[in-house]
C-alpha positions as CSV (number, residue, x, y, z in Angstrom):
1,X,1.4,21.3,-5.1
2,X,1.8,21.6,-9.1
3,X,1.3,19.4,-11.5
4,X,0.8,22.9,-14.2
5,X,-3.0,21.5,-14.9
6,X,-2.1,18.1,-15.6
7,X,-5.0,16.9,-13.1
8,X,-8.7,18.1,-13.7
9,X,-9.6,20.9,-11.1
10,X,-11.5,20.0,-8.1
11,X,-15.4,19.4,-9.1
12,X,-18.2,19.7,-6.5
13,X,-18.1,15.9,-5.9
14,X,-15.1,15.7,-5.2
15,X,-15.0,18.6,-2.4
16,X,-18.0,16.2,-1.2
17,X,-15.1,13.4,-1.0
18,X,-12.3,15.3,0.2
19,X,-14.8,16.3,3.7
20,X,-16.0,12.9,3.9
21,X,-12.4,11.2,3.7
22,X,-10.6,13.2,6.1
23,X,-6.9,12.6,7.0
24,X,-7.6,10.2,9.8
25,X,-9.7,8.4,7.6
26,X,-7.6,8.3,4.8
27,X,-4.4,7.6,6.9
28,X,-6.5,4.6,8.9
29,X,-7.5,3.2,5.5
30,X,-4.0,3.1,3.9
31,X,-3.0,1.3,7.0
32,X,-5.1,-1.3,7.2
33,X,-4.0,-1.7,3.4
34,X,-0.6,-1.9,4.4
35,X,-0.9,-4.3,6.8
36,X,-3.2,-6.6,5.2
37,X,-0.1,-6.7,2.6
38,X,2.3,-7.6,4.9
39,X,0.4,-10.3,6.3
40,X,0.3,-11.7,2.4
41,X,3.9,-11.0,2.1
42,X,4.7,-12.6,4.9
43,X,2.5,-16.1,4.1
44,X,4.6,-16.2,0.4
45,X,7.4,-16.2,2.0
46,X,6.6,-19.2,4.6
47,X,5.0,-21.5,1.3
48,X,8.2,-21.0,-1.2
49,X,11.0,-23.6,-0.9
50,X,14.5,-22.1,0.7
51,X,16.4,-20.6,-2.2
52,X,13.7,-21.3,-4.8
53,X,11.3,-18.0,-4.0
54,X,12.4,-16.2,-6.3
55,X,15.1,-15.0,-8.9
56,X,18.8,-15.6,-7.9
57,X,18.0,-15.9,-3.9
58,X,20.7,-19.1,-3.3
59,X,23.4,-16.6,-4.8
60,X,22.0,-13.5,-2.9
61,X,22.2,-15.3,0.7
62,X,25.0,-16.9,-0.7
63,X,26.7,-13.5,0.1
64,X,25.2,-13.4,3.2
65,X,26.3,-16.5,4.3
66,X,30.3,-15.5,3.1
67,X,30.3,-12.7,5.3
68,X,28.9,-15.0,7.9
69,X,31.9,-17.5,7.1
70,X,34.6,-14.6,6.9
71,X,33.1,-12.1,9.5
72,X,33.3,-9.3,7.1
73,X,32.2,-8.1,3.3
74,X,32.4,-10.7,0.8
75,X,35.4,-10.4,-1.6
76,X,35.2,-11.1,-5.5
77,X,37.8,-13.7,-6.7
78,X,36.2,-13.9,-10.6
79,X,33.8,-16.9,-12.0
80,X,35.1,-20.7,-12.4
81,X,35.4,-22.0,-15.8
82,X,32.2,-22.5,-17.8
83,X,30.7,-20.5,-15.3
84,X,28.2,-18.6,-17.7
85,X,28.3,-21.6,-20.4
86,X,25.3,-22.5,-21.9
87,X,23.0,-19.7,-20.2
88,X,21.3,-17.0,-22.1
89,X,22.5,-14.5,-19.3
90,X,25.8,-13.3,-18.0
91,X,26.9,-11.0,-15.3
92,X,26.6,-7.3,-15.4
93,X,28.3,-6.9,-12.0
94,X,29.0,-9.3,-9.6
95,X,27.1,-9.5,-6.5
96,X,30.3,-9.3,-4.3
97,X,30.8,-5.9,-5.8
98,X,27.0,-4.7,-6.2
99,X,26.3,-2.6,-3.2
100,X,23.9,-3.7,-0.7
101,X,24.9,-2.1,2.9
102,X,21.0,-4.2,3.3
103,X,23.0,-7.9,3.1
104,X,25.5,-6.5,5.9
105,X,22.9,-6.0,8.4
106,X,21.1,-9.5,7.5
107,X,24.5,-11.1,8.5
108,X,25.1,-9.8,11.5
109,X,21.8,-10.6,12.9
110,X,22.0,-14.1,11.5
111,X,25.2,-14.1,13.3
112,X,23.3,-13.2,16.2
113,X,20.3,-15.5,15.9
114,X,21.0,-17.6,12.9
115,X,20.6,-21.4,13.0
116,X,22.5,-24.1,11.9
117,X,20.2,-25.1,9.4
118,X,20.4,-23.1,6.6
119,X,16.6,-23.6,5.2
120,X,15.6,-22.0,8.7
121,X,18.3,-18.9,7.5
122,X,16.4,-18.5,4.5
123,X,13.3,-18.1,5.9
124,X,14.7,-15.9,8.8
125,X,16.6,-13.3,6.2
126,X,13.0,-13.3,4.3
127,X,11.6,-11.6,7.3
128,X,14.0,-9.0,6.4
129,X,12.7,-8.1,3.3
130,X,8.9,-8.7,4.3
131,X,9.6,-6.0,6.9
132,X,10.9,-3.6,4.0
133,X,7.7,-4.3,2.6
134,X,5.1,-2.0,5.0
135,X,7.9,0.7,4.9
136,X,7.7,1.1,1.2
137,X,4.2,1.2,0.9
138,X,4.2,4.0,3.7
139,X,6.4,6.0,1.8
140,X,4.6,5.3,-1.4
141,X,1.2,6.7,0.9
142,X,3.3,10.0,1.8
143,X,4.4,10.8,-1.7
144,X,0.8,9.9,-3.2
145,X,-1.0,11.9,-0.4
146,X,1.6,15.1,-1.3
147,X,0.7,15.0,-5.0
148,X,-2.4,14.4,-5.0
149,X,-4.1,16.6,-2.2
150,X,-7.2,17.2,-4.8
151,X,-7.7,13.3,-5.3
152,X,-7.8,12.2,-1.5
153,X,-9.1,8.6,-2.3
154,X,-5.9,8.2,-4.8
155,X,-3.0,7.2,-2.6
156,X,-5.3,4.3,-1.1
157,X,-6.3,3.5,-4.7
158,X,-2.3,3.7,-5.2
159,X,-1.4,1.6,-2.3
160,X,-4.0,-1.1,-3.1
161,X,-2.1,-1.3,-6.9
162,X,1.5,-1.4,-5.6
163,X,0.0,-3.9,-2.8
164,X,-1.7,-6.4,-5.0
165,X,0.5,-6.5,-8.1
166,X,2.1,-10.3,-7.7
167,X,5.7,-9.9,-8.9
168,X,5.7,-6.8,-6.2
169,X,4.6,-8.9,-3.2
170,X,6.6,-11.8,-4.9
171,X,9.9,-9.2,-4.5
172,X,9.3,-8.5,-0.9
173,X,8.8,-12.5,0.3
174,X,12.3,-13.7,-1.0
175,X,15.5,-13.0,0.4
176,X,16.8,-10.6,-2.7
177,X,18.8,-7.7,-3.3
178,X,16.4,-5.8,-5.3
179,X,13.9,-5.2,-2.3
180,X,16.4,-2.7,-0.4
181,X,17.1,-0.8,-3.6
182,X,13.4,-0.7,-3.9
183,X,12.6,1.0,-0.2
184,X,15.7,3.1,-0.7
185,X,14.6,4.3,-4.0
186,X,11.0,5.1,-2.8
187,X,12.3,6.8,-0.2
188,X,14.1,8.7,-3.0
189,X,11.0,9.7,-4.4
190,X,9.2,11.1,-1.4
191,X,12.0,13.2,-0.2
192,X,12.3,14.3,-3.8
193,X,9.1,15.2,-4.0
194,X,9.1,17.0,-0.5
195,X,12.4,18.8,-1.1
196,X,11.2,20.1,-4.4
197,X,7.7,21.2,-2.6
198,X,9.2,22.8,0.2
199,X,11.8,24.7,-2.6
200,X,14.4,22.8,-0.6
201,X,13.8,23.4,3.1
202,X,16.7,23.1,5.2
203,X,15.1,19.7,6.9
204,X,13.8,18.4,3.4
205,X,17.6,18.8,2.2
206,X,18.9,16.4,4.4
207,X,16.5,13.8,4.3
208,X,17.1,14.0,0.3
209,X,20.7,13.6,1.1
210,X,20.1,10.6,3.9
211,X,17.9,9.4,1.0
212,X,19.9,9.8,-2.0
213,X,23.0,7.6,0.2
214,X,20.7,4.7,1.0
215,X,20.1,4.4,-2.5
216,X,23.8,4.5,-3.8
217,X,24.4,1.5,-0.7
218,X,22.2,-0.3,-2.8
219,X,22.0,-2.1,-6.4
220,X,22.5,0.5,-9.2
221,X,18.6,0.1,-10.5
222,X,17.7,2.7,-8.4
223,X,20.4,5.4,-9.4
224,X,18.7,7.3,-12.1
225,X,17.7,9.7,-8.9
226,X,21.1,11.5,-9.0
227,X,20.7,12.7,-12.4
228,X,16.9,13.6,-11.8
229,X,17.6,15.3,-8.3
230,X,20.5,17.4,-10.2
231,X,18.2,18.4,-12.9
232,X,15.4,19.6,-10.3
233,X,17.6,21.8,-8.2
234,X,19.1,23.5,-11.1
235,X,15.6,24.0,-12.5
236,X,14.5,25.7,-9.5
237,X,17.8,27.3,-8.3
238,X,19.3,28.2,-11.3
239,X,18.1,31.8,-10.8
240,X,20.1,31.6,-7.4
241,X,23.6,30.3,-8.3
242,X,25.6,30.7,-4.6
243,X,22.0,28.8,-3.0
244,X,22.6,26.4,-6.1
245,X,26.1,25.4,-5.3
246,X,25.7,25.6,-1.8
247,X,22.9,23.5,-1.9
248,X,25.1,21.0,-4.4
249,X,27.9,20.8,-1.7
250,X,25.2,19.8,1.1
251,X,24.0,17.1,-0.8
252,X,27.0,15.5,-2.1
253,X,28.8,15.6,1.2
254,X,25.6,14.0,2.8
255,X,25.7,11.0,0.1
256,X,29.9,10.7,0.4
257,X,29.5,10.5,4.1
258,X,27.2,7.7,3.6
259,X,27.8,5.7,0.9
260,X,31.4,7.1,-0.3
261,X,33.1,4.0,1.5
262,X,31.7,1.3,-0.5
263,X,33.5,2.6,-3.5
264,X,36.7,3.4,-2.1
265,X,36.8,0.0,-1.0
266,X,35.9,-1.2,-4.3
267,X,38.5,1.3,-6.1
268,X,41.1,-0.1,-3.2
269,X,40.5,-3.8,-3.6
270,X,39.9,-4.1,-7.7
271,X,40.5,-0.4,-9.5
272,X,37.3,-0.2,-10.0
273,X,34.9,1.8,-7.6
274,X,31.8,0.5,-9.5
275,X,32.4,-3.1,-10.6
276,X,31.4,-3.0,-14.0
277,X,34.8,-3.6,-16.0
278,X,36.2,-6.2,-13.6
279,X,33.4,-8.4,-13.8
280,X,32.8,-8.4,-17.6
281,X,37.0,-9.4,-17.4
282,X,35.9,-11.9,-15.1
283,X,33.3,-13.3,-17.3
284,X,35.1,-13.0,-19.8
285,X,37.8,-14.8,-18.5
286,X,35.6,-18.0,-17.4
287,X,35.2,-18.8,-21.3
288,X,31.7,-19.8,-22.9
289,X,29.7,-17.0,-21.5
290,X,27.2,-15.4,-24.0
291,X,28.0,-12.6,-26.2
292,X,25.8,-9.9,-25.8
293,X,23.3,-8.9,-29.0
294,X,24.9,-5.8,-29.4
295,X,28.5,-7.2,-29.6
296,X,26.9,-9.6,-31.8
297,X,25.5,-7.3,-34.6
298,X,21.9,-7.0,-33.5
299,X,20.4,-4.1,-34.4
300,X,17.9,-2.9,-32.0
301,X,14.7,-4.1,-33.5
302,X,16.2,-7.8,-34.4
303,X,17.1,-7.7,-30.4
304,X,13.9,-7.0,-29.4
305,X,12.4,-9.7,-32.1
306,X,14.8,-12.3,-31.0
307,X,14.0,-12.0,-27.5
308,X,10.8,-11.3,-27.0
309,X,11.9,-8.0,-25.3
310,X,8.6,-5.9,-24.6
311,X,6.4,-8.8,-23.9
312,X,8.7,-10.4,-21.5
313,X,9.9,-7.3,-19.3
314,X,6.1,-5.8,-19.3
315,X,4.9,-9.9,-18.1
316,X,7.2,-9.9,-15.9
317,X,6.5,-6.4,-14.5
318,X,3.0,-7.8,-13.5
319,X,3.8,-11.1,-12.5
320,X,6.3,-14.2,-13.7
321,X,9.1,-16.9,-12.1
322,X,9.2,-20.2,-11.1
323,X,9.8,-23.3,-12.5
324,X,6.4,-22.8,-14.1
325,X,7.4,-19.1,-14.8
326,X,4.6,-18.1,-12.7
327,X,2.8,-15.8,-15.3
328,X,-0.5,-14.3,-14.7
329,X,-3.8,-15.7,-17.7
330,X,-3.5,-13.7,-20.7
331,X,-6.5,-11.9,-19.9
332,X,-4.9,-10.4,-16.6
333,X,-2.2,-8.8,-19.6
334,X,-5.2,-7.2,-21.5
335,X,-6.9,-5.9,-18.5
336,X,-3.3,-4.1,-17.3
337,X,-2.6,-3.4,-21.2
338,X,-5.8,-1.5,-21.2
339,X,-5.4,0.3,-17.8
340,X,-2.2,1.7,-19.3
341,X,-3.6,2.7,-22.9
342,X,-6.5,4.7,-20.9
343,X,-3.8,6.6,-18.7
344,X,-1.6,7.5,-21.7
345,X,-5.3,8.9,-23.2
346,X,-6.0,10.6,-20.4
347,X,-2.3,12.6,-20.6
348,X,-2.7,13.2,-24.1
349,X,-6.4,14.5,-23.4
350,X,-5.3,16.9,-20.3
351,X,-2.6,18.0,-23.1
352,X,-5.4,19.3,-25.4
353,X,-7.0,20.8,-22.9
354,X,-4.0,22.5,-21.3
355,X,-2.1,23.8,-24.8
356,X,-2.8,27.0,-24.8
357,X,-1.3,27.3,-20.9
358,X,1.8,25.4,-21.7
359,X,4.3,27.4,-19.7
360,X,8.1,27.0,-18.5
361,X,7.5,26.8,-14.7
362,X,10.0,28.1,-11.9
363,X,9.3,24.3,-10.5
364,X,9.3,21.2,-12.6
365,X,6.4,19.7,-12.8
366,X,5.9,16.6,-10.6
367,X,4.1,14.2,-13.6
368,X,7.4,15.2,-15.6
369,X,9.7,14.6,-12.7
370,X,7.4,11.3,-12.5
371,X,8.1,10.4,-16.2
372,X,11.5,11.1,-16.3
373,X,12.1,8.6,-13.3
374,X,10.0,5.7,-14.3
375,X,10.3,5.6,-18.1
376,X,14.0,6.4,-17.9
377,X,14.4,3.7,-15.8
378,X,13.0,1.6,-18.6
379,X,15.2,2.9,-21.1
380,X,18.5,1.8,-19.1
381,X,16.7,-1.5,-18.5
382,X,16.1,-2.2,-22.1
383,X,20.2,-1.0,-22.8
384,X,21.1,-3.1,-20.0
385,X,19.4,-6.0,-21.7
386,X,20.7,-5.0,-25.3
387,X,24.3,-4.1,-24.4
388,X,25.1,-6.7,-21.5
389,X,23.0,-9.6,-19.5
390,X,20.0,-9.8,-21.8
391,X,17.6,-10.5,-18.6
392,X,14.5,-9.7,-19.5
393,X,13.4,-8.5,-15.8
394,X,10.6,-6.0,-15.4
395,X,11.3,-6.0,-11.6
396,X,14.5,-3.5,-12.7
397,X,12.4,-0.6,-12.4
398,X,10.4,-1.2,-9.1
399,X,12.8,1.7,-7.6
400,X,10.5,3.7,-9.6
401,X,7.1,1.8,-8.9
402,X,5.2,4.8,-7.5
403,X,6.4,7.2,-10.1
404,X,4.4,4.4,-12.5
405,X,1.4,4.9,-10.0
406,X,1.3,8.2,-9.9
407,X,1.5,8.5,-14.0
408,X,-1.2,6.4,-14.1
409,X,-3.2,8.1,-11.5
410,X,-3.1,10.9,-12.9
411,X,-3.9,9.6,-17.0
412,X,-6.7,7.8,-15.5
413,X,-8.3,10.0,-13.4
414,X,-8.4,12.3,-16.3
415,X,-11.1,10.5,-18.1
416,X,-13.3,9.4,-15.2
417,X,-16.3,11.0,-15.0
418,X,-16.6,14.4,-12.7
419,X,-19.5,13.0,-11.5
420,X,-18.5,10.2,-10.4
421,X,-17.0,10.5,-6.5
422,X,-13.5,8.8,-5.6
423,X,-15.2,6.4,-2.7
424,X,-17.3,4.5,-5.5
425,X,-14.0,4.1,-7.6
426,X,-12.3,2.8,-4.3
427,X,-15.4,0.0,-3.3
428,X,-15.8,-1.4,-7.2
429,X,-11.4,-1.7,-7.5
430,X,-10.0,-2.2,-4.4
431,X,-11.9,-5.9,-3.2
432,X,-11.1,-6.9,-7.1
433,X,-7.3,-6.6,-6.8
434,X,-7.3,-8.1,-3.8
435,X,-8.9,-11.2,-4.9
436,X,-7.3,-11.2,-7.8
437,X,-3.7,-11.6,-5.5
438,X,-5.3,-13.9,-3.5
439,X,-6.5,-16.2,-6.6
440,X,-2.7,-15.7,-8.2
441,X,-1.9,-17.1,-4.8
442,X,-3.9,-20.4,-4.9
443,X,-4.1,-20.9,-9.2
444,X,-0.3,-20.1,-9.8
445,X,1.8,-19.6,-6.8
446,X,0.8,-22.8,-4.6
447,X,1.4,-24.9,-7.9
448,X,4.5,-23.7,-8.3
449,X,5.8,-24.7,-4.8
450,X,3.8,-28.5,-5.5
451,X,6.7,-28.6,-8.7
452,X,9.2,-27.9,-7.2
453,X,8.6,-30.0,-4.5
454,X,8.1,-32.6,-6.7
455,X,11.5,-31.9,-8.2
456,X,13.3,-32.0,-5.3
């Protein structure tokens, strides 16, 4: 593993750490993490109303329940009048078009098992996405234990984050689109990691390929991985041209085979394999739909000062929806605000120390594959918002959630003490987050459910 000296080396306390948290250990611990999660995941999705747990989930299952109704994927036939009038928000692509191979297998069990009341279906295609839920947070354990084989207590610490974040477990108890892009992008990531370990192994290779046509069955947040993944192999093969191309033609046949229907079917039914220009014509077409800043003459900064841009997406990364919106004290912002300034100081501070080893590496360095992933992922967001939909959503870039972790691992761990050993930063954080969840659960969560209840 390389991260070219962007972690501290291995100090004598933390050799003590690595023999007293041994693999079982470690693996045992990140478990019981995991499932306590689940359970969590799976009591939000019992207490929020059907179609009110989170954003969008009547339109998602609304999809679910058309194939249901037509025994087969659903079919775009454009927006009524007024369909977009008087929201801030319009569509980017339509969810008849988005892919989500996820919603298909949700329908044909419901077909199976479903009932005919359709508040029982809601809560039945929630388990779905509860069940993603453990497998992500497995895959985000295998990637952190891969990078960070110095730091054994970090993919715990890493789990814990991803598990107790609200908006994250929030995600994973609605019925939504978003959770399968998130599994298939984490799985991404790991094989990612593991093919670029290995120097693309022959078995690594075709998990990246299984893994990189998951994640183009599923919404397009995810698919910043295809440029990353291209500019990793010819980093590391580009000394090797016939291994390079060969390599190229594994991959891409792997992804066509998988995903390559979906867009011949969309190319087929609208002339357009990714959905894009047909349903901006469509919104178009329904009349009163927002113009986006952009086509209105924003500049970039007046977007961001009309809209609240940063505060909103990095809220709403954290925690936010609802008809009370859901949003954590102001004080939870600092804390996470502060966490975040820390980690950049730490980068900038293993910089210093590093400048005068600064090398080009034959492998690219994970923390810059890391960066690339996760803060390119926010840059599309904030042209997505600026160019089309204006949704200020900081769930967009979950695909990319334990890239974030591992940046921030790695910033923070920089600056803690050397004396300090890993399983005394594990008891003071880890029993904090999770109360802190479980108070977001009873302060803001369960009072959210009361209104709408009320409302209905």
């Amino acid at each position: 593993m390389d991260l070219n000296a962007s972690l501290p080396d291995k100090s004598p306390n933390q050799r003590v750490t690595a023999q007293a948290l041994n693999a079982q250990t470690q693996r045992n611990l990140a478990l019981a993490v995991i499932l306590l999660a689940t359970l969590n995941a799976l009591l939000w999705s019992f207490v929020r109303l059907p179609g009110l747990g989170g954003p969008d989930e009547a339109e998602h299952f609304r999809i679910v329940h058309q194939m249901i109704t037509n025994g087969g994927l659903p079919i775009f036939e454009g927006y009524g009048p007024g369909r977009f009038a008087g929201g801030p928000v319009r569509a980017q692509v339509a969810h008849e078009i988005t892919p989500n191979m996820f919603a298909v297998v949700v329908a044909q069990i419901l077909m199976l098992i479903g009932s005919a009341s359709n508040d029982l279906n809601f809560h039945i295609a929630r388990l779905f996405n509860v069940a993603l839920y453990p497998v992500t947070l497995w895959l985000a354990f295998l990637t952190l234990r891969r990078v960070f084989t110095h730091i054994p207590v970090a993919p715990i610490w890493g789990v814990v984050v991803m598990a107790t974040i609200p908006m994250f477990t929030l995600v994973h108890s609605y019925y939504t689109n978003d959770t399968p892009a998130i599994a298939a992008g984490t799985f991404a990531v790991y094989t990612t990691v593991r093919a670029s370990q290995s120097d693309f192994a022959r078995r690594d290779v075709v998990l990246l390929g299984v893994a990189l046509g998951l994640v183009a069955l599923h919404k397009y947040t995810g698919f910043l991985i295809f440029p990353t993944v291209a500019a990793i192999t010819i980093w590391q093969l580009a000394r090797y041209p016939t291994r390079l191309i060969r390599l190229a033609i594994v991959l891409v046949t792997i992804t066509a085979t998988i995903a390559g229907w979906w867009y011949v079917r969309n190319w087929m039914l609208y002339g357009d394999p990714i959905g894009v220009e047909i349903t901006q014509a469509a919104v178009n077409a329904s009349g009163g739909a927002p113009i986006p800043p952009r086509a209105r003459g924003l500049n970039i900064f007046e977007f961001v000062q009309e809209t609240n841009w940063i505060a909103e997406t990095f809220s709403t990364f954290w925690g936010g929806y609802g008809l009370e919106k859901m949003k954590l004290p102001g004080a939870a912002y600092l804390v996470f605000g502060s966490l975040l300034i820390l980690a950049m100081g730490g980068h900038m501070l293993n910089l210093s120390r590093n400048r005068k080893r600064i090398r080009i590496p034959d492998r690219p360095p994970i923390l810059l594959i890391m960066g690339v992933l996760h803060l390119g992922l926010w840059a599309v967001n904030f042209w997505s918002s600026y160019t089309v939909d204006v949704a200020l959503h900081g769930r967009y870039v979950y695909p990319t959630f334990v890239p974030f972790v591992i940046l921030l691992i790695a910033g923070l761990s920089a600056i803690v003490p050397r004396n300090v050993p890993g399983e005394a930063l594990v008891l003071l954080t880890v029993p904090v987050m999770l109360m802190a969840n479980g108070a977001y659960f009873v302060q803001t969560l369960l009072p959210d459910v009361l209104a709408w209840g009320a409302v209905r």
